[in-house]
C-alpha positions as CSV (number, residue, x, y, z in Angstrom):
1,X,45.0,111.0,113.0
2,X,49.0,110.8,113.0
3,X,50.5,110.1,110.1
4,X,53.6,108.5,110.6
5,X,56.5,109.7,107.9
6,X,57.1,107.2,105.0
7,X,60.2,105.8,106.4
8,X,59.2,104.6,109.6
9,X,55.9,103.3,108.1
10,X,58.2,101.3,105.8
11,X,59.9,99.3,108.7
12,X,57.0,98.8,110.9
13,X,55.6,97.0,107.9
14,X,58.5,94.7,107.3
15,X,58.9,94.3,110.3
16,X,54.5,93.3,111.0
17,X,54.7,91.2,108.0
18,X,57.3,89.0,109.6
19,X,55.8,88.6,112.6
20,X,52.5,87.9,111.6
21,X,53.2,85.0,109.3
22,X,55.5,83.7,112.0
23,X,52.9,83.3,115.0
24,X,49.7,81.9,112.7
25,X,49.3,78.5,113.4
26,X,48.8,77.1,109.8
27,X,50.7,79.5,107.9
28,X,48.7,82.3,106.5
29,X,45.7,80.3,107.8
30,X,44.1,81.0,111.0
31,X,41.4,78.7,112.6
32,X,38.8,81.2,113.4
33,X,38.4,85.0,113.4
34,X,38.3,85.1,117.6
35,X,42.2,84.0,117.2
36,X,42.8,86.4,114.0
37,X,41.7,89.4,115.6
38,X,43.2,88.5,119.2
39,X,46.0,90.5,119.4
40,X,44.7,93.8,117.7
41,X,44.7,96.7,121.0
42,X,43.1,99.1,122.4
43,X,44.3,102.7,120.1
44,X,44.7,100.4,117.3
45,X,44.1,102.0,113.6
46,X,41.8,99.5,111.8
47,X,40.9,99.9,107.9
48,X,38.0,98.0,107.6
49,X,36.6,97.2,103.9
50,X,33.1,97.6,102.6
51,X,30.7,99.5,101.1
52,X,27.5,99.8,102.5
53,X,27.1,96.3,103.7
54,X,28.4,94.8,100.9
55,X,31.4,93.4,101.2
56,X,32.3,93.8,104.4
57,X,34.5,91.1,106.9
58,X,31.0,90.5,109.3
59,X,32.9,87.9,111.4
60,X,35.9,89.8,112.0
61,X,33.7,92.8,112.6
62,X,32.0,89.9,115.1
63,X,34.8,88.6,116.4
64,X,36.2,91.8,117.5
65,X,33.1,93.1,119.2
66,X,33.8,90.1,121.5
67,X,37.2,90.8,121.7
68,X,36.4,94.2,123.4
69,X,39.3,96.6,122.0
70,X,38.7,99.9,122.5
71,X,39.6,103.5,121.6
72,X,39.7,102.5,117.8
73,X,40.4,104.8,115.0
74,X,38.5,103.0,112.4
75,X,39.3,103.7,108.3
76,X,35.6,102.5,106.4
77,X,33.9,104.2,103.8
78,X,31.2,104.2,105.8
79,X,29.5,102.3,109.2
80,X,27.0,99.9,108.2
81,X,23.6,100.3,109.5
82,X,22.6,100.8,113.5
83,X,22.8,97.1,113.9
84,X,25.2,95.4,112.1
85,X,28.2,95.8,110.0
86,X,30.8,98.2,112.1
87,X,27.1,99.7,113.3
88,X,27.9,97.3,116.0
89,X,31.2,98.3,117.2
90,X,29.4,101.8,117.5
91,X,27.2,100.6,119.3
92,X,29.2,98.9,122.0
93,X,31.4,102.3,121.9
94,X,34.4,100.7,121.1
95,X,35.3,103.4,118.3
96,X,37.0,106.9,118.8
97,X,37.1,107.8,115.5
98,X,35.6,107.2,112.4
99,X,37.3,108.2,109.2
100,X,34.6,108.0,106.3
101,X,33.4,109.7,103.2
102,X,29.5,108.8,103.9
103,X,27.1,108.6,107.2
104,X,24.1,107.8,105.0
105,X,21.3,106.1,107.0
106,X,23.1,104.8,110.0
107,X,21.2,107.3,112.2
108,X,23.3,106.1,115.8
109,X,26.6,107.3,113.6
110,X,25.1,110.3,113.2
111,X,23.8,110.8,116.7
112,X,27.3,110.3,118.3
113,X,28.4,112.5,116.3
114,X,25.9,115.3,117.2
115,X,26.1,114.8,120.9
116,X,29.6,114.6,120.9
117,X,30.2,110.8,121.9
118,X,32.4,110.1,118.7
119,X,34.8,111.8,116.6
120,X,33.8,112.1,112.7
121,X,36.8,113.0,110.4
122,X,34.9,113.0,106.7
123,X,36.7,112.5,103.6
124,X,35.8,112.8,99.9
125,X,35.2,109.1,99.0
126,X,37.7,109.1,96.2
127,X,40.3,110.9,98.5
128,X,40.2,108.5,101.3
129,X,40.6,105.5,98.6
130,X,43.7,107.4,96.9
131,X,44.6,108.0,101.3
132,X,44.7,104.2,101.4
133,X,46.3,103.3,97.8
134,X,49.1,105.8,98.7
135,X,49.7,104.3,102.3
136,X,49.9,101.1,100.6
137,X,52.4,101.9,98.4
138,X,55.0,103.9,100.4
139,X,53.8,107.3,98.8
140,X,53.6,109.5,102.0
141,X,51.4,112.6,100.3
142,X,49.7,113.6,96.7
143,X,47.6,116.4,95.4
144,X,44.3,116.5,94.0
145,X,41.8,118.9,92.9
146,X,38.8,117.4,95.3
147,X,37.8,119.8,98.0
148,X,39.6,122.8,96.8
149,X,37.7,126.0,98.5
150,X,35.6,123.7,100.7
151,X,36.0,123.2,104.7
152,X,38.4,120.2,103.2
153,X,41.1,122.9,102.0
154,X,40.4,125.3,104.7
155,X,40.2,123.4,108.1
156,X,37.3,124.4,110.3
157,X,35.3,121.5,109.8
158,X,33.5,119.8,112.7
159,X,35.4,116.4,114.0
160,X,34.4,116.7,117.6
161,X,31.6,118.2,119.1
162,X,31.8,119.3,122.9
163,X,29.5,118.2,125.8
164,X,26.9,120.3,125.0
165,X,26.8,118.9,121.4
166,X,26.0,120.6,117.6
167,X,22.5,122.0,119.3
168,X,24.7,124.8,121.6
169,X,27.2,124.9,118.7
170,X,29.9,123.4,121.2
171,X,32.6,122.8,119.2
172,X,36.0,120.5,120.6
173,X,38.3,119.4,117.9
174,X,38.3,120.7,113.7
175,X,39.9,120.0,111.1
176,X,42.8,121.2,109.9
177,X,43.7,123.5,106.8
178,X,45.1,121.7,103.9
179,X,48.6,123.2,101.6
180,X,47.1,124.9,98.3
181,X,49.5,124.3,95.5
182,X,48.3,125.5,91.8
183,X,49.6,123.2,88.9
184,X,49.0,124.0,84.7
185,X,46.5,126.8,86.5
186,X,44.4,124.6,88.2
187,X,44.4,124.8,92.6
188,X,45.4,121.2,94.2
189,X,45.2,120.4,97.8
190,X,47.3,118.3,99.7
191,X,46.1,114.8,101.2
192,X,48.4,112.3,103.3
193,X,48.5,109.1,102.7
194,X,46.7,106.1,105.7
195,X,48.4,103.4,106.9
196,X,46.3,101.1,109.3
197,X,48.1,98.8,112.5
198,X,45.3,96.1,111.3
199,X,43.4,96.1,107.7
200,X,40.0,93.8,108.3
201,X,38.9,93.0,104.6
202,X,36.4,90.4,103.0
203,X,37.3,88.9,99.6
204,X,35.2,85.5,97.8
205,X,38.3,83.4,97.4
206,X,42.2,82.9,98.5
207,X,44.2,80.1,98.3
208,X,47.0,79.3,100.5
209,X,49.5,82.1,99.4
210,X,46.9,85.1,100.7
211,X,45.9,85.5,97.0
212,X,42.9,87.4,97.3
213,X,39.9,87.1,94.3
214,X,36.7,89.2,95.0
215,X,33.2,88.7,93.1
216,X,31.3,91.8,91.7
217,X,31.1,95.0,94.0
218,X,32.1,93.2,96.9
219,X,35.6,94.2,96.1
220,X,35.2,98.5,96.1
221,X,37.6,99.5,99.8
222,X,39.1,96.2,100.7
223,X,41.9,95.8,98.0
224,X,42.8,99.7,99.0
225,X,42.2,98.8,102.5
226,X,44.1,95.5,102.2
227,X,47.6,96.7,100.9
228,X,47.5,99.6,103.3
229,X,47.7,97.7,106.3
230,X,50.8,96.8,107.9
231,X,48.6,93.7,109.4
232,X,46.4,92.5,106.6
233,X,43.8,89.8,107.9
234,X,41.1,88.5,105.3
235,X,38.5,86.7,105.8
236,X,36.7,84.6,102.6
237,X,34.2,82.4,101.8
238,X,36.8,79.7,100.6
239,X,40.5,78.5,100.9
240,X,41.5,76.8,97.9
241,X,44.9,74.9,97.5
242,X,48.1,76.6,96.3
243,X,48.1,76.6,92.2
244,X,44.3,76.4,91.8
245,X,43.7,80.1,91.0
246,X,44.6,81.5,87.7
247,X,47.2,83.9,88.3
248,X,45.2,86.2,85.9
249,X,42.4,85.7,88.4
250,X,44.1,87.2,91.1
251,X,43.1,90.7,92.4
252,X,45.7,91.3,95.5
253,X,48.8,89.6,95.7
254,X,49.7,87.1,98.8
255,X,52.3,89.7,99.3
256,X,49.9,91.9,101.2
257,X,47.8,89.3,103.3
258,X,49.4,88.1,106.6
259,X,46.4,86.2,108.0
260,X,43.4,84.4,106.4
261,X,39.9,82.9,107.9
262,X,37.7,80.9,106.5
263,X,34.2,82.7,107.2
264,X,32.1,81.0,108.8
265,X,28.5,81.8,108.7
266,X,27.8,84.9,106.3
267,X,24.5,86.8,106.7
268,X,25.0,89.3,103.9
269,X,22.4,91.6,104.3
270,X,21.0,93.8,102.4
271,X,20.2,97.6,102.5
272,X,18.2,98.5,99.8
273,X,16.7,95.4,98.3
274,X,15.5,97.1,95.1
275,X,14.1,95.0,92.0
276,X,11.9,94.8,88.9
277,X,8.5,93.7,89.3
278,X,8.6,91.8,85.9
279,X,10.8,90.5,82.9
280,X,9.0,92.9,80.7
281,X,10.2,96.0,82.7
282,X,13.6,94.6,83.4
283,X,14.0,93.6,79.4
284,X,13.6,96.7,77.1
285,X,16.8,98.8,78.8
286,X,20.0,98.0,79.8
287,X,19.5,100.6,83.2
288,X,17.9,100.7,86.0
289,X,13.7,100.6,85.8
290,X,11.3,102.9,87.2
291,X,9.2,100.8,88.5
292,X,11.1,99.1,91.8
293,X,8.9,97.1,93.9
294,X,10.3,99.8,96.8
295,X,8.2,102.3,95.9
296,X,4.7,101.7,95.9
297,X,1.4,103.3,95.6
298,X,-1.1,104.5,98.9
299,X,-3.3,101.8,99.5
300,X,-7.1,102.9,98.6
301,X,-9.5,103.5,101.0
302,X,-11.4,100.5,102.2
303,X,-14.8,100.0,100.5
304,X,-16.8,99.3,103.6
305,X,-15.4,102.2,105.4
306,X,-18.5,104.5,106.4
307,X,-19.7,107.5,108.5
308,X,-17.9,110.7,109.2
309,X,-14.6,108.3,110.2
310,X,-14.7,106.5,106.4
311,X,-14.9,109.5,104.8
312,X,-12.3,111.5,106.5
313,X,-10.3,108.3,106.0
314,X,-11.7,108.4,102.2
315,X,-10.0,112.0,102.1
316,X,-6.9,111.7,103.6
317,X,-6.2,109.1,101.4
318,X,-7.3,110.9,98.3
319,X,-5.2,114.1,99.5
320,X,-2.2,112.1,100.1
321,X,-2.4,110.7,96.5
322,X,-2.8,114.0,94.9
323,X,0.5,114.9,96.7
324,X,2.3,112.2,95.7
325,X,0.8,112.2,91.9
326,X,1.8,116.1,92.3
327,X,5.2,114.9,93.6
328,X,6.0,112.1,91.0
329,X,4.8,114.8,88.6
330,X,7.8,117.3,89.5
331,X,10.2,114.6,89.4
332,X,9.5,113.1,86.0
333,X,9.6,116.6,84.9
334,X,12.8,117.2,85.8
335,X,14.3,113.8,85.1
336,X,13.0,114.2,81.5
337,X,14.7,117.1,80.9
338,X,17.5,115.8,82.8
339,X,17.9,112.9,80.0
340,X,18.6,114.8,77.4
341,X,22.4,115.4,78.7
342,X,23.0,112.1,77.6
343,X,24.2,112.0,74.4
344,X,24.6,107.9,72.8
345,X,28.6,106.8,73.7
346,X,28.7,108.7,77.0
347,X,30.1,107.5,80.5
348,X,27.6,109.0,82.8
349,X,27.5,108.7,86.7
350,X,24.0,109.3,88.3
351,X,23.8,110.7,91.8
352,X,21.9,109.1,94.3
353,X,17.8,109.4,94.1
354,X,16.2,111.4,92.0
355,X,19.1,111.7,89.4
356,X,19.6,107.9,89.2
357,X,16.1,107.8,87.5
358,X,17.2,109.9,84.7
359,X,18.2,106.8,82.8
360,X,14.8,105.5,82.3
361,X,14.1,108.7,79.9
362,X,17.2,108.5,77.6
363,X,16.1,108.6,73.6
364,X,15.6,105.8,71.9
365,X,19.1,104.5,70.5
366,X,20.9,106.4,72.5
367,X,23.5,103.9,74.6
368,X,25.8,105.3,77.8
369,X,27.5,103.1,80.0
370,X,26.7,104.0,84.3
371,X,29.8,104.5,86.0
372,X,29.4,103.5,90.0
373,X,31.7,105.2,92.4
374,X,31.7,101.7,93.9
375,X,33.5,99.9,91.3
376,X,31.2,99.3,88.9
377,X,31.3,100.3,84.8
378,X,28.0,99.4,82.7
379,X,25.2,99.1,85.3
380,X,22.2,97.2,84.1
381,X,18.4,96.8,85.5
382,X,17.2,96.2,88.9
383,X,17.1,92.5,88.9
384,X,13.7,90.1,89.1
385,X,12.9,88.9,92.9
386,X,14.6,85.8,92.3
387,X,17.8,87.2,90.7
388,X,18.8,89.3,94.0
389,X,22.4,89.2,94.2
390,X,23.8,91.0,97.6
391,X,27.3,91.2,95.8
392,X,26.2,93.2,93.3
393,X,24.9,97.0,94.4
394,X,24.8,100.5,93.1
395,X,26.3,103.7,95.0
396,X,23.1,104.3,96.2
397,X,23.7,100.7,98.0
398,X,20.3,99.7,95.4
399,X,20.7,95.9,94.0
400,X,21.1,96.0,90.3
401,X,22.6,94.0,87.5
402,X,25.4,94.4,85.1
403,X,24.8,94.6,81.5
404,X,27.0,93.2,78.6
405,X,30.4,94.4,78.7
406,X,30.3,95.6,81.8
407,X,34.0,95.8,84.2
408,X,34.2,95.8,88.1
409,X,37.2,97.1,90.1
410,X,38.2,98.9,93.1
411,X,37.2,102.3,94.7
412,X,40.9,103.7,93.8
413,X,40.1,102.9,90.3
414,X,36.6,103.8,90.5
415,X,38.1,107.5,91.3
416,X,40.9,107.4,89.2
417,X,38.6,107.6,86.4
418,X,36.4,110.4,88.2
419,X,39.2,112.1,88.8
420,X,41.3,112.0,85.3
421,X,38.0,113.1,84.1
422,X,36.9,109.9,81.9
423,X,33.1,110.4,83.0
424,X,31.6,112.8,80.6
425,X,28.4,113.5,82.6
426,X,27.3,113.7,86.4
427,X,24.0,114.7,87.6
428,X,23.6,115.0,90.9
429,X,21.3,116.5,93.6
430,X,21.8,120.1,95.5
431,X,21.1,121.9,98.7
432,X,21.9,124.9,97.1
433,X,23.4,126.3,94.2
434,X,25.0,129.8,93.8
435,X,24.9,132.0,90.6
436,X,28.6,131.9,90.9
437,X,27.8,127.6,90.4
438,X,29.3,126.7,93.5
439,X,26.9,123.4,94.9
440,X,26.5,122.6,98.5
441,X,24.6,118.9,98.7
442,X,26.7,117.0,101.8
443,X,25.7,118.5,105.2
444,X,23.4,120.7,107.1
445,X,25.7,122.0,109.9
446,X,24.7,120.5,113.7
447,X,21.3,119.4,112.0
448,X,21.9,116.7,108.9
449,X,25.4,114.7,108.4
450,X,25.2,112.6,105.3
451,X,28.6,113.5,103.9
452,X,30.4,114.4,100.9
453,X,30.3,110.9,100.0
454,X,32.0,111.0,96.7
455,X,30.1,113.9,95.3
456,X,33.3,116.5,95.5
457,X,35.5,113.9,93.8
458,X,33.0,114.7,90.8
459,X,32.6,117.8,90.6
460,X,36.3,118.6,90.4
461,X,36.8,116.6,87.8
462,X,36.3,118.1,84.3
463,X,32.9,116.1,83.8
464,X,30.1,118.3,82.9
465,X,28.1,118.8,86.2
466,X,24.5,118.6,86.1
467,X,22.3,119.4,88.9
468,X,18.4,117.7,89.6
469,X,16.4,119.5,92.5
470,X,13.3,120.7,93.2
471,X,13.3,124.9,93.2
472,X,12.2,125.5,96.6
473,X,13.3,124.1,99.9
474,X,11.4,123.0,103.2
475,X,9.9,125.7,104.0
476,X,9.5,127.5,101.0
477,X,13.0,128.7,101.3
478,X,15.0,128.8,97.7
479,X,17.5,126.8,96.6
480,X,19.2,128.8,93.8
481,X,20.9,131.5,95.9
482,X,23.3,134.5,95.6
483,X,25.8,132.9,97.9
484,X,25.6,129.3,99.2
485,X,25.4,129.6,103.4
486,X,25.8,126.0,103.6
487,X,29.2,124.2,103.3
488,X,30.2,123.9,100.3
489,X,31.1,120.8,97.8
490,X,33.2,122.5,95.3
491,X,33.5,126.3,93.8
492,X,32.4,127.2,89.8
493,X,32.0,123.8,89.0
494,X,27.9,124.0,88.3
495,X,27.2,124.0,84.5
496,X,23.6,123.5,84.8
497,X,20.5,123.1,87.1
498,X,17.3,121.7,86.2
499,X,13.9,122.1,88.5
500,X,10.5,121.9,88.1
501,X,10.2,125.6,86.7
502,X,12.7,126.0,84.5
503,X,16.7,125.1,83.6
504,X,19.6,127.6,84.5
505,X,22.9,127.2,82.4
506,X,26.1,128.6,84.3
507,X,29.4,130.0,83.1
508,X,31.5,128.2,85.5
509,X,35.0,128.7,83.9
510,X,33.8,132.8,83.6
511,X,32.4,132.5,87.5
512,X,36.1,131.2,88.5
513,X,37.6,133.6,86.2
514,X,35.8,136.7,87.6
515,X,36.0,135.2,91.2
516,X,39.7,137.7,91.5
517,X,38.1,140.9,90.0
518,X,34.8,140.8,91.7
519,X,33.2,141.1,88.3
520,X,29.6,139.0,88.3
521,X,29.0,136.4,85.7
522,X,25.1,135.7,85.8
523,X,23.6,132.3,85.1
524,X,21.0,132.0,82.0
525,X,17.4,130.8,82.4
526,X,17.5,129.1,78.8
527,X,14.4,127.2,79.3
528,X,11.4,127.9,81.3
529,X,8.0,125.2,82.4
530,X,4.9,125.0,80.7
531,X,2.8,127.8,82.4
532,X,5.5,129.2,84.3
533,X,6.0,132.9,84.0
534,X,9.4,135.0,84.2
535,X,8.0,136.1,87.3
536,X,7.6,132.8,88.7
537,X,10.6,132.5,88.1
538,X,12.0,135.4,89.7
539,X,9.8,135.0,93.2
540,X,11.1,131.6,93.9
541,X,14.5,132.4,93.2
542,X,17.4,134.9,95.1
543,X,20.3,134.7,92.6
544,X,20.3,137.0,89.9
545,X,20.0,135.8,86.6
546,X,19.5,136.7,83.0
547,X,16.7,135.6,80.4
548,X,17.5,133.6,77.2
549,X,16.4,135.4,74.4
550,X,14.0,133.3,72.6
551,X,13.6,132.0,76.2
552,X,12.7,128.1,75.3
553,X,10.1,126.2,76.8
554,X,10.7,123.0,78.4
């Protein structure tokens, strides 16, 4: 995309702002979201707020799939699901580009991509909040440790694929190289700010002014997205008189809002409708339970099943159980161990999956408070059936609760604190990890795009990086290698990795020293499973390593 330099991005501002208050027809207030998104054209630069599907301005999204612009560059965090959300605007090809941190689960997104039909420039999650917050407030540029060493810093990352698509390798547009400055001895990259023609953003309340007020996680990109745009149109679920909110209240400032629409039918959908089966799982702990009605067991074999077709049925069943017994097994495992990093008083951020259930393990008395990179401090239990609030999600777009105490605020926040390092702990999962402790976890190139999501945000910042995976790939391919051949997430920043067979510390500040004079710096197996020999060890495993000494059991 072309940035524009901060002057000129100034005055078109000033002079949008004007404009737009002049032409609406009641003010700020516009009397549906067909006439508030009339005007936006083809080319047009759109922020659009969000995350997941929470949160996000569905009928302006709506309204402007009827409107029919086209050849969008489109600022999200993401694009919704296949079917709704800005899923739909995908659909009817109305985007050119997509500027995101995360593909996740929207599989058409990610088969565009592939093939070549859309361009994909991915962001770290807290960069392309701080993109925003920067465009928003006249700063043209900043530097940040996040991506340093990664296809982020060094360009070469696939944005367009050719004709012939990822499958022949056919490669049309990538990204470009990012200025390396080095600051107190640590390397910084540098990002440019975003500023949108249009920013489409969903808040709960406004009254007359534009004052914006959002409720729970509903808020994460749209306040960033919001003052970024030289356009702002909002759309909320009620228009209150001027005076009625509490200036304390107030999360964006009319000052940034230029049109408003009352919503008018709101669907708010969920993506991962996760919750606790009863009050006496959701009561004990203030986190997340194990026990979500999502995941449940095989159903048994039928008792009237018979002959040679029952009791291949009767098998199947039976094997299928034994692998997922074997399977829930080698997670708790790992998750148990995994608990032990959190120490009582700790701000912990759990990565998606299998790290997130490392919270039902912590020791008794121990307290931390979850940190969600969606805007979210002190995340409680999944809630009961009838307490499902679609405001109110996880990173891993899970419905949860919030616990006593607990704060909400906006992705640029959320990352400010990832960033200045005021999260102690993250534990996150890995494609591969190197002995040097670089992590790759975000993409498998032309085959898997989930993206970087806001995984290299964390592991530049000074938090101690903790890594859940199980040893061995698909395939029986490993996982702890010499040299990551995937792209990578960050370099050094790997303190430890925790499988099924054993737990690796790494020497990451030594790794990043040595990285100049070539001299290797060895992670330690410190801790090895129950039954697991050295050996074992050694087999399933390419890096070199050395052996604690008394080597610890797990």
């Amino acid at each position: 995309m072309l940035l524009r330099s901060s002057p000129f991005r100034l005055a078109s501002r000033q002079l949008f702002t004007t404009r737009a208050f002049s032409e609406g027809p009641n003010g700020k207030i516009w009397p549906s979201a067909a006439s508030a998104v009339a005007d936006i054209p083809d080319n047009a630069t759109l922020l659009v707020g969000g995350f997941g599907l929470c949160g996000i301005p569905e009928n302006l999204i709506g309204a402007l799939v009827e409107q029919g612009a086209k050849q969008l560059t489109v600022v999200s965090n993401n694009a919704g699901v296949d079917d709704f959300g800005l899923g739909q605007l995908l659909r009817t090809r109305q985007v050119k580009r997509m500027i995101s941190s995360y593909v996740g689960e929207n599989k058409h997104f990610e088969k565009l991509y592939l093939t070549g039909e859309l361009e994909v420039e991915l962001t770290p999650q807290g960069t392309l909040a701080e993109r925003l917050r920067a465009g928003g407030a006249g700063i043209p540029a900043f530097f940040t440790r996040t991506g340093f060493g990664t296809f982020v810093h060094e360009g070469g990352n696939v944005i367009k694929y050719g004709p012939l698509g990822a499958a022949e390798g056919d490669v049309e547009i990538g990204s470009e190289p990012r200025e390396a400055r080095e600051f107190d001895g640590q390397n910084y990259i540098m990002e440019k700010a975003i500023v949108g023609d249009f920013a489409v953003v969903k808040a709960w309340k406004a009254d007359t002014k534009g004052n914006l007020v959002f409720r729970s996680t509903a808020r994460n990109f749209n306040p960033d997205c919001a003052k970024a745009g030289k356009i702002c149109i909002a759309e909320v679920e009620e228009i209150v008189p001027e005076g009625t909110l509490d200036p304390n209240e107030v999360h964006v400032p009319g000052i940034y809002v230029q049109r408003l629409v009352l919503g008018a039918h709101y669907e708010k959908r969920i993506e991962k409708r996760t919750v606790t089966k009863s009050e006496a799982l959701q009561a004990p702990s203030p986190l997340p339970s194990s026990s979500p009605s999502s995941e449940e067991a095989p159903p048994p074999a039928r008792p009237n099943d018979s002959g040679s077709d029952g009791a291949a049925a009767a098998a199947a069943a039976a094997a299928a159980a034994a692998v997922k017994t074997k399977a829930k097994a080698t997670r708790e495992r790992i998750v148990r161990k995994a608990a032990e990093e959190l120490k009582d008083g700790m701000y912990v951020n759990l990565g998606i999956g299998m790290p997130t259930l490392a919270s039902n393990y912590i020791a008794p008395g121990v307290k931390v408070e979850l940190q969600s990179e969606n805007g979210l401090l002190g995340i409680g239990p999944f809630p009961l059936d009838g307490q499902v609030d679609p405001d109110c999600i996880n990173a891993g777009k899970e419905t949860v609760t919030m616990i006593p105490g607990s704060s909400l605020f906006s992705s640029s926040e959320s990352f400010a604190m990832i960033r200045g390092s005021h999260v102690d702990v993250t534990i996150l999962g890995a494609l591969q990890v190197a002995q040097n402790g670089d992590l790759a976890n975000w993409i498998i190139p032309g085959k898997m795009v989930k993206g970087m999501g806001g995984a290299m945000d964390l592991v530049a910042s000074d938090s101690r990086v903790v890594v859940t995976m199980e040893h061995l790939a698909k395939g029986g391919k490993p996982k702890l290698v010499k040299s990551c051949s995937l792209p990578l997430t960050g370099k050094c920043v790997v303190d430890r990795v925790i499988t099924e067979l054993g737990v690796f510390d790494f020497d990451k500040a030594s790794a990043a020293a040595a990285a100049t004079s070539g001299k290797e710096v060895l992670p330690v197996l410190s801790e090895i499973a129950p039954g697991v020999t050295v050996e074992e060890v050694r087999e399933a495993t390419e890096m070199n390593f050395t052996v604690a000494s008394p080597l610890k059991t797990m």
